[in-house]
Every structure is written in structure tokens, then in C-alpha cells.
C-alpha distance (Angstrom), angle and dihedral (degrees) to the residues before:
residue distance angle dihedral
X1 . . .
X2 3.74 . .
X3 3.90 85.0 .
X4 3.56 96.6 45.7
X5 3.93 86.3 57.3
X6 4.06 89.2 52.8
X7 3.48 86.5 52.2
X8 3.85 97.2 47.3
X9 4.33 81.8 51.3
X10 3.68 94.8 47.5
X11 3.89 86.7 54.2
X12 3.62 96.0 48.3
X13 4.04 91.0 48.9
X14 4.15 78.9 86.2
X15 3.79 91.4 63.3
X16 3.93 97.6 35.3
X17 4.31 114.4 35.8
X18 3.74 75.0 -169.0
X19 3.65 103.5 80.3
X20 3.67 96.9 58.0
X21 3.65 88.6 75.8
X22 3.30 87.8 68.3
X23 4.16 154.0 60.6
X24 3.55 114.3 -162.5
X25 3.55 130.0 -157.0
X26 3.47 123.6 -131.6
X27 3.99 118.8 -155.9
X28 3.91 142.1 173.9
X29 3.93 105.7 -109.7
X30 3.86 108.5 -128.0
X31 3.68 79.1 -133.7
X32 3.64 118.4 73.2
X33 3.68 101.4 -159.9
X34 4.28 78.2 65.1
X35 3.30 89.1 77.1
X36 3.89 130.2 -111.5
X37 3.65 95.0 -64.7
X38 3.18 139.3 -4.2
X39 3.71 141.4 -166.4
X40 4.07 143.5 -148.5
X41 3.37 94.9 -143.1
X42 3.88 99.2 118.0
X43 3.97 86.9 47.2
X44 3.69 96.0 52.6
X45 3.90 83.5 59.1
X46 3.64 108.0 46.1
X47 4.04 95.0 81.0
X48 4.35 91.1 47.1
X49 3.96 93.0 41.2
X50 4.14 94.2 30.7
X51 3.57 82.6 -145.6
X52 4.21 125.9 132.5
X53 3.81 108.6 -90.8
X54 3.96 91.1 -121.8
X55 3.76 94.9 57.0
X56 3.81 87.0 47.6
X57 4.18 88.6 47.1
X58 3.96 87.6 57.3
X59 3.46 97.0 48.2
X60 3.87 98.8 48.6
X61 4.21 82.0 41.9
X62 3.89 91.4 51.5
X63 4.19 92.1 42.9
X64 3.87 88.5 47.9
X65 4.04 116.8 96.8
X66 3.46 119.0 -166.2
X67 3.71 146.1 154.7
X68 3.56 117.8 -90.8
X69 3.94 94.1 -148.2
X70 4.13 84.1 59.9
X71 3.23 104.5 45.5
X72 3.77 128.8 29.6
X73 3.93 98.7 -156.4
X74 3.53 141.3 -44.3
X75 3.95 121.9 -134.9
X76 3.90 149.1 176.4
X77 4.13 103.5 -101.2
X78 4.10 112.9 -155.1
X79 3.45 87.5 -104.6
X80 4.34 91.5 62.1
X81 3.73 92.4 -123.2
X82 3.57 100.7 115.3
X83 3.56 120.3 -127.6
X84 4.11 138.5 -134.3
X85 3.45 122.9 -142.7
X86 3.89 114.9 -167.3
X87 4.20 131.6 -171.5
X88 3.62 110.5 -130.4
């Protein structure tokens, strides 16, 4: 899965120059109501684009095409680290 998400990044890198500058990590949340994954991306950026994390988070979401029968939906949790929700 984790390389699926790399993938779904590298794709995106068209729509956002942005994300080349970066690598994010992509982790299971020790709480499960965080989502399957989830990934730093968005915080990894806030310092280069001196932009708020959430902003960032729906940009990266919007950019980001994937298949509907992979991945259920991806959203901003409270804590700005957005989060991966997968069928299984």
C-alpha cells in the first residue's frame, strides 16, 4: 500500500512542483479513528511554503488521484496530519 501511496505522490508532483522537495512518510496511527495511515507530508511543507499545514493538506488531497475501490477517502484530521482511510 505504502508504495501505491508513493506512486499516487509521484503522480501528483505534475500538479504541485512542490512535492518534489519532499519524501513523506507514511505511518499506521496508534489510533484507529486516525485513519489507516497517515502521512506528514503537509508538515514537511509548512516551513518551505510558509503556508498553514491545513491549506497545504487540501492541496496535496485535491492534486492526489486515486482509485476509489483502494482507498475509501482521504481527509484533514484535527491534528493537520492528513489521514488515509482504506477498504479491506
Amino acid at each position: 500500500m505504502k508504495n501505491y501511496l508513493n506512486s499516487l505522490f509521484e503522480k501528483a508532483e505534475d500538479k504541485l512542483d512542490y512535492l518534489k522537495d519532499i519524501e513523506p512518510l507514511f505511518n499506521v496511527p496508534s489510533n484507529t479513528e486516525h485513519g489507516d495511515l497517515s502521512t506528514n507530508a503537509a508538515l514537511l511543507l509548512t516551513r518551505i511554503l510558509k503556508k498553514n499545514p491545513r491549506e497545504i493538506a487540501g492541496e496535496i488531497i485535491s492534486a492526489l488521484s486515486y482509485e476509489e475501490e483502494v482507498i475509501e477517502k482521504i481527509e484533514i484530521s484535527r491534528t493537520w496530519i492528513y489521514k488515509l482511510l482504506f477498504f479491506t
